[in-house]
C-alpha positions in Angstrom: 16.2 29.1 0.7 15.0 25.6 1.3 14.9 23.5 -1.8 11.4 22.0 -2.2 11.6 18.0 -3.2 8.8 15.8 -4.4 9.3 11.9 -4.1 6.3 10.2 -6.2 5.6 6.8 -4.8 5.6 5.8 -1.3 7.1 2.0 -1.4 10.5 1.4 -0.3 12.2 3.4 -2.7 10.0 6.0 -2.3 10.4 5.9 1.7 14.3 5.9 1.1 14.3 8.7 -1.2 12.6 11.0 1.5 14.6 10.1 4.4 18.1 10.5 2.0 16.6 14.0 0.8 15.6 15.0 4.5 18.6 14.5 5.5 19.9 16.2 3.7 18.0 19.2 4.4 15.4 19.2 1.7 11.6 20.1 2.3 10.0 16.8 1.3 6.8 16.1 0.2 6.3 12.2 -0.8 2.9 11.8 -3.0 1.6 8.4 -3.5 -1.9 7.6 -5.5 -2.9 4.7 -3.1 -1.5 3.2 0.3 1.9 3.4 1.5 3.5 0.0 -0.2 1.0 0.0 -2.4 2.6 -2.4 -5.2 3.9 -4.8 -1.9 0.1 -5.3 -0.8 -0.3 -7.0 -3.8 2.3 -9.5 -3.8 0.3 -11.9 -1.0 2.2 -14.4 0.2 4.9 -13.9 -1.6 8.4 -13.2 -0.3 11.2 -11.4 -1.0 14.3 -13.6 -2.6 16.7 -11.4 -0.5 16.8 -10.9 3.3 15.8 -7.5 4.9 19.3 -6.6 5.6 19.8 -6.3 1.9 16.3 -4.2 1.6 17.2 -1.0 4.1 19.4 1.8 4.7 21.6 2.5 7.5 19.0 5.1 8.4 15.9 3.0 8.2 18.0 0.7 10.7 18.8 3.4 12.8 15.1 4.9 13.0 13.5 2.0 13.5 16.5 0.1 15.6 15.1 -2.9 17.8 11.1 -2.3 16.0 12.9 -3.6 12.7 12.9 -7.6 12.3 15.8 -9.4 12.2 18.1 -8.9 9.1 17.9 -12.1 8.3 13.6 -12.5 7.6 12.3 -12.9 4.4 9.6 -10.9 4.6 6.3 -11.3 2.8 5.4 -8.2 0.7 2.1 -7.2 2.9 5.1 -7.9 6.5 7.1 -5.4 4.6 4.6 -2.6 4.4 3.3 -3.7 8.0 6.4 -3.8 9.7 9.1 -1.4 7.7 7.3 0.8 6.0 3.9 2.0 7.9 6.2 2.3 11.0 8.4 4.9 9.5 6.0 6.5 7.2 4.2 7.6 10.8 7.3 8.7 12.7 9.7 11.6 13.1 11.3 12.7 10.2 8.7 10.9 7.5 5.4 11.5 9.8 2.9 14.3 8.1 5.2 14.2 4.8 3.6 11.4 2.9 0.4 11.8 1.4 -1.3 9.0 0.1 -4.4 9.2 -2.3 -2.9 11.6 -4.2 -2.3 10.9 -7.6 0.0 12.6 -9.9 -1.4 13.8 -13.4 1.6 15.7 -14.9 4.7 17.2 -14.4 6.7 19.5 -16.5 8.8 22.7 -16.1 6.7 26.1 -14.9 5.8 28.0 -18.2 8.3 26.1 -20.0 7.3 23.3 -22.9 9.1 19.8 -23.0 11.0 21.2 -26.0 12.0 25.2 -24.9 15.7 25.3 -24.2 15.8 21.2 -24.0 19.4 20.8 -22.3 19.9 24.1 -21.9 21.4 25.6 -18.2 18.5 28.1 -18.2 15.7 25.1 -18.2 17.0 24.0 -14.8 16.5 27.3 -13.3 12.5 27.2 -13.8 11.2 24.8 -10.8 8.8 21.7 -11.7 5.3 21.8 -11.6 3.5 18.9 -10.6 -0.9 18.8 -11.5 -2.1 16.6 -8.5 -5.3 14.7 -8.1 -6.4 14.5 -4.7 -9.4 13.5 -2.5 -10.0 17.1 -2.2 -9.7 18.5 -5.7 -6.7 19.0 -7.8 -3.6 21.1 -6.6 -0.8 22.2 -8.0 2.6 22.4 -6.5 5.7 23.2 -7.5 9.3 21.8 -6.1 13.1 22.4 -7.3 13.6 18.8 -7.8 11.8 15.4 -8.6 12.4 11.7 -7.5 9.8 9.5 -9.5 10.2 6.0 -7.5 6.3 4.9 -8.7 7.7 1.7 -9.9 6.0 -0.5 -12.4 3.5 -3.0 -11.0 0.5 -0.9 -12.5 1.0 -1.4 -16.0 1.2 -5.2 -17.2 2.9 -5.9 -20.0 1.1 -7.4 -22.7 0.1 -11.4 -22.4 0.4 -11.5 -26.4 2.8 -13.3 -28.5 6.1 -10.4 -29.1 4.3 -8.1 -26.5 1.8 -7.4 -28.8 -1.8 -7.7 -27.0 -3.7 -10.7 -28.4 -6.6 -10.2 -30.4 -9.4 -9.6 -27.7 -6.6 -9.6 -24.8 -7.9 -5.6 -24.5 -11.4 -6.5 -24.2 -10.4 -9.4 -21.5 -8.3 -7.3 -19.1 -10.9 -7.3 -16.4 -10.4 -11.1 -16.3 -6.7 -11.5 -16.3 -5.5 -11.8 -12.8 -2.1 -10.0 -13.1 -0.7 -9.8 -10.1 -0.2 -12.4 -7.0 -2.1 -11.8 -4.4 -5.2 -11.1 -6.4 -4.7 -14.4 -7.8 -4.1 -15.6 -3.8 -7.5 -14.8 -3.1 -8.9 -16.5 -5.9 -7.3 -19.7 -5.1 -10.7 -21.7 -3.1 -12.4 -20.9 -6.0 -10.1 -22.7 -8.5 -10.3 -25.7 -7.0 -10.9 -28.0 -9.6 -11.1 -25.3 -12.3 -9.2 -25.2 -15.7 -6.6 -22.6 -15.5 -3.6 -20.9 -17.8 -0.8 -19.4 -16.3 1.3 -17.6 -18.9 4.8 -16.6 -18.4 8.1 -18.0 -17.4 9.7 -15.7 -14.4 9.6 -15.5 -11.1 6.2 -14.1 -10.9 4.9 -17.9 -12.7 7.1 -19.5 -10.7 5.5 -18.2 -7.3 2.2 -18.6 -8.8 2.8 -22.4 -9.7 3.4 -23.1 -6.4 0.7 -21.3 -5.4 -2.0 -23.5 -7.6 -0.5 -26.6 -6.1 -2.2 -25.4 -2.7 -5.6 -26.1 -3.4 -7.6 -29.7 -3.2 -8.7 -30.7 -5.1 -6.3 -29.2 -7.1 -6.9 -27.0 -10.6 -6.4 -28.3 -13.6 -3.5 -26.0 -14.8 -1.7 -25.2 -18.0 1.7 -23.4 -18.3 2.4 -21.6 -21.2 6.3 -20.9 -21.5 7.8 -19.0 -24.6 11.2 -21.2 -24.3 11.4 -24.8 -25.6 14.0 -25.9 -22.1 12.7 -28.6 -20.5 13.1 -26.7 -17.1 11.5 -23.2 -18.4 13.0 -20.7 -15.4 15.9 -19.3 -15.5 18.4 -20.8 -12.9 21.6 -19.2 -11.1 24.2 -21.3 -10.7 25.1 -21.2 -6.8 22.7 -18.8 -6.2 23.5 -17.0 -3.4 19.7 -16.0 -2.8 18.3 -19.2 -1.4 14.5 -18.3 -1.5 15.1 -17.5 -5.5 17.0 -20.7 -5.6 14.3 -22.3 -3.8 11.4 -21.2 -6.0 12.5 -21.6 -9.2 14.0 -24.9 -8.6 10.3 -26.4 -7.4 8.9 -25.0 -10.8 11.7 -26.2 -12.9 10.6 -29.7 -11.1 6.8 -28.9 -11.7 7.8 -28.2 -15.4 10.2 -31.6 -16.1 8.4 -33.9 -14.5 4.5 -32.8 -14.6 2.1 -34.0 -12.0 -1.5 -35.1 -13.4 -2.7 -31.4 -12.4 -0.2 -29.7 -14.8 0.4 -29.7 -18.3 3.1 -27.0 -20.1 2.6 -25.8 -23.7 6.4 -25.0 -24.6 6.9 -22.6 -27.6 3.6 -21.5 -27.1 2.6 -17.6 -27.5 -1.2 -16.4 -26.9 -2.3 -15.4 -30.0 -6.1 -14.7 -29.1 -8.4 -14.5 -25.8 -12.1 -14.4 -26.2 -15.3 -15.3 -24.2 -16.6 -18.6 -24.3 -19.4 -19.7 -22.3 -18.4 -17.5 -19.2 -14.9 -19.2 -19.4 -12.1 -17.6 -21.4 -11.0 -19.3 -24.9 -7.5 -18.6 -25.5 -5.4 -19.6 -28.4 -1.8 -20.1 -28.1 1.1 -20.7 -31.2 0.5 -23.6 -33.3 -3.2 -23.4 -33.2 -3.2 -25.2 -29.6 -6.6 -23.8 -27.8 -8.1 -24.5 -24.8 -10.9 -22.9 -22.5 -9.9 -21.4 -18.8 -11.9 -20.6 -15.6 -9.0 -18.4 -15.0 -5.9 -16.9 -17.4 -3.0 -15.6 -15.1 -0.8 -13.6 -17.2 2.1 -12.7 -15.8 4.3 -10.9 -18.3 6.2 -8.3 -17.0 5.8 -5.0 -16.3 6.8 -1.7 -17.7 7.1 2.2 -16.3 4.1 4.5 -16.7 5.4 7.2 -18.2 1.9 9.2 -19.5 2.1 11.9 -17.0 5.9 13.0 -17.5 5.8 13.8 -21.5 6.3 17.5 -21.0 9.7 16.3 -19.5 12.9 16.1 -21.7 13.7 12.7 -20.6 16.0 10.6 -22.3 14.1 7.3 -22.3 15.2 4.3 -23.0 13.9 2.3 -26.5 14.7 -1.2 -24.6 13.9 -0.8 -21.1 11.5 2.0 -21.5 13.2 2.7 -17.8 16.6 5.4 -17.7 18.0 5.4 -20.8 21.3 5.8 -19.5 20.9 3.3 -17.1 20.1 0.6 -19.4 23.6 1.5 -22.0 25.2 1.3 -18.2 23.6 -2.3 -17.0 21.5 -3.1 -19.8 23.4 -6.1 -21.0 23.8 -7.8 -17.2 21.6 -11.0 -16.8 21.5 -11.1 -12.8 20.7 -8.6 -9.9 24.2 -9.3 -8.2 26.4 -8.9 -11.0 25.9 -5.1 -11.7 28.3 -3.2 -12.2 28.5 0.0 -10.1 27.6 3.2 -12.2 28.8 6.8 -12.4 26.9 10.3 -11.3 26.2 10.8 -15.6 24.6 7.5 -16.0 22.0 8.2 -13.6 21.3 11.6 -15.2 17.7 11.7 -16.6 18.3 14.2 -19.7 15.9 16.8 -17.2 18.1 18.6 -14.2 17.0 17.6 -11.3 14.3 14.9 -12.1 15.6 11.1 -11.7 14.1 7.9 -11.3 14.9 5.7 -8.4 14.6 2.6 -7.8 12.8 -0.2 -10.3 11.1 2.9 -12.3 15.1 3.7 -13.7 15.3 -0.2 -14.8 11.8 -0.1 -16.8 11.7 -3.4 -17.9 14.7 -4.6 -16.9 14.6 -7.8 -14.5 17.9 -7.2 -13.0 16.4 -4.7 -9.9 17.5 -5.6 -6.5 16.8 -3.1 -4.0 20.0 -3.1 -2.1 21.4 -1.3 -5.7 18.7 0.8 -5.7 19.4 2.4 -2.3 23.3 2.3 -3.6 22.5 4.5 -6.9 19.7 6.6 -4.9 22.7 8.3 -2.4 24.6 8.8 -5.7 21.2 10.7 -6.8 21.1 12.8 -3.4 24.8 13.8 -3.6 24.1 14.9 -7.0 21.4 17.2 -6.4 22.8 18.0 -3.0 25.9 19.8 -5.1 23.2 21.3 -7.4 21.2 23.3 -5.0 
């Protein structure tokens, strides 16, 4: 009998995990609650730090051959889901197999609690069930194994002090822009408007670079947890030259401030509240100041509301794979990781892993090239499962 396989998310990883599992002769069914590269759509502008090459398989090479662009672009996260990933989501083996708008609710074992035989060899032999929204109705369906490569743009982190949301943070989340490209569009109207950017990654890096677009340009405060004079984290030789590139132009911003930008160092948002239409936020050291526009980006961490009748072993640190996180957990950069074994990509539930940035949580140590590299140790395992 054909092994049924569900793939939630349709972004690369997702897209990856279907054509691995097809191939190896899996009935696939990939489920994804918005648009194929949905996460990616939101990223703008924005590019990926490393070059295509580094972002496909062999077999996404070989299926799209001279369509693909050259291994060499760094590709913007809306040309990614234009050029990679619509074009094989449409085409022989992945065409009729994705369904988008369709959101998953829950999964769990068939007539089996998260805590009947927990570890036991007779838990693995009851398939999953999976409770789907669609745009019909809900629909159940069942499947012999599980690849949950949703990823984790959906759920900011908090923009409070310790991860904590700020006091009236919760009732202001309608006005954070969290994301890049949604802060993109907003750029001709912050022209000349007062604006926080909180955070210290990447993510604040791009979005620095961003604000400096506009003329006249906005009057801009960065509020950085570290006291470093040049607040993003820099790799020394970094082989990624894009990375190298942005965070090298913040770390400038940062030490040497134009007259749009000021930094708060040490400073941790302690409160958010309405003011006037603008929004009065209060940082560490009773420093306050009123925005047009707060963009927090924090982080990001793994939904994991619609797996909790799962016996999952989850990490407390990464909230990601928990043995995934003992594995890499204590590696500071994407291209230092140290390749894994088969157990420490086990999830605690037969058959049910997560792929791709999903298994790091909130780790910021993701590259997708490793992903793709610990997904075909996934496939090979439940390959010699079936």
């Amino acid at each position: 009998m054909t092994s049924r396989l569900v793939v939630i998310g349709a972004g690369p990883m997702g897209l990856e995990a279907a054509l691995g599992a097809i191939e190896r002769g899996f009935e696939v069914t990939v489920l994804e609650k918005g648009r194929i590269g949905e996460s990616l759509l939101r990223w703008g502008s924005t590019r990926f730090f490393s070059p295509l090459g580094m972002n496909v398989s062999g077999r996404v090479r070989g299926l799209l051959g001279p369509d693909l662009p050259p291994a060499d672009a760094l590709l913007t996260g809306p040309e990614m889901v234009a050029q990679v990933m619509e074009p094989l989501a449409g085409r022989k083996p992945l065409a009729g197999r994705v369904r988008t708008n369709h959101r998953v609710v829950a999964v769990g074992r068939a007539r089996m609690t998260r805590g009947e035989m927990a570890g036991h060899p007779l838990r693995a032999e009851r398939p999953f069930r999976l409770l789907v929204e669609t745009p019909e109705g809900e629909e159940v369906i069942e499947a012999e194994a599980v690849l949950d490569a949703s990823g984790i743009y959906d759920t900011p982190a908090a923009v409070g002090a310790g991860g904590v949301p700020a006091r009236g943070e919760r009732a202001a989340t309608a006005r954070l822009l969290r994301h890049l490209g949604t802060l993109e569009e907003q750029l001709p109207a912050l022209a000349g408007r007062d604006v926080l950017v909180i955070g210290h990654g990447h993510s604040a890096a791009n979005a620095l670079a961003m604000l400096s677009r506009p003329q006249p340009a906005p009057r801009v405060t960065w509020a950085v947890r570290t006291p470093n004079r040049r607040p993003c984290v820099e790799v020394a030789n970094d082989p990624l030259a894009e990375r190298s590139r942005v965070v090298a132009q913040a770390n400038e911003l940062a030490s040497d401030p134009p007259s749009f930008l000021k930094v708060e160092r040490r400073a941790g948002v302690e409160a958010i509240e309405g003011v006037n239409g603008h929004l009065g936020v209060t940082l560490s050291g009773n420093r306050r100041g009123e925005f047009d526009a707060v963009v927090g980006l924090t982080g990001y961490r793994p939904d994991l509301s619609f797996l909790s009748e799962l016996a999952l072993e989850i990490s407390p640190v990464s909230e990601g794979a928990a043995r995934l996180e003992r594995a890499v957990g204590c590696i500071t950069d994407c291209l230092s990781l140290p390749k894994v074994g088969p157990d420490d990509l086990a999830s605690g539930e037969p058959g049910f892993h997560f792929v791709g940035f999903k298994a790091y949580g909130r780790l910021p140590t993701f590259l997708l090239q490793t992903g793709i590299a610990q997904l075909e140790s996934i496939l090979e395992l439940l390959e010699a499962r079936r």
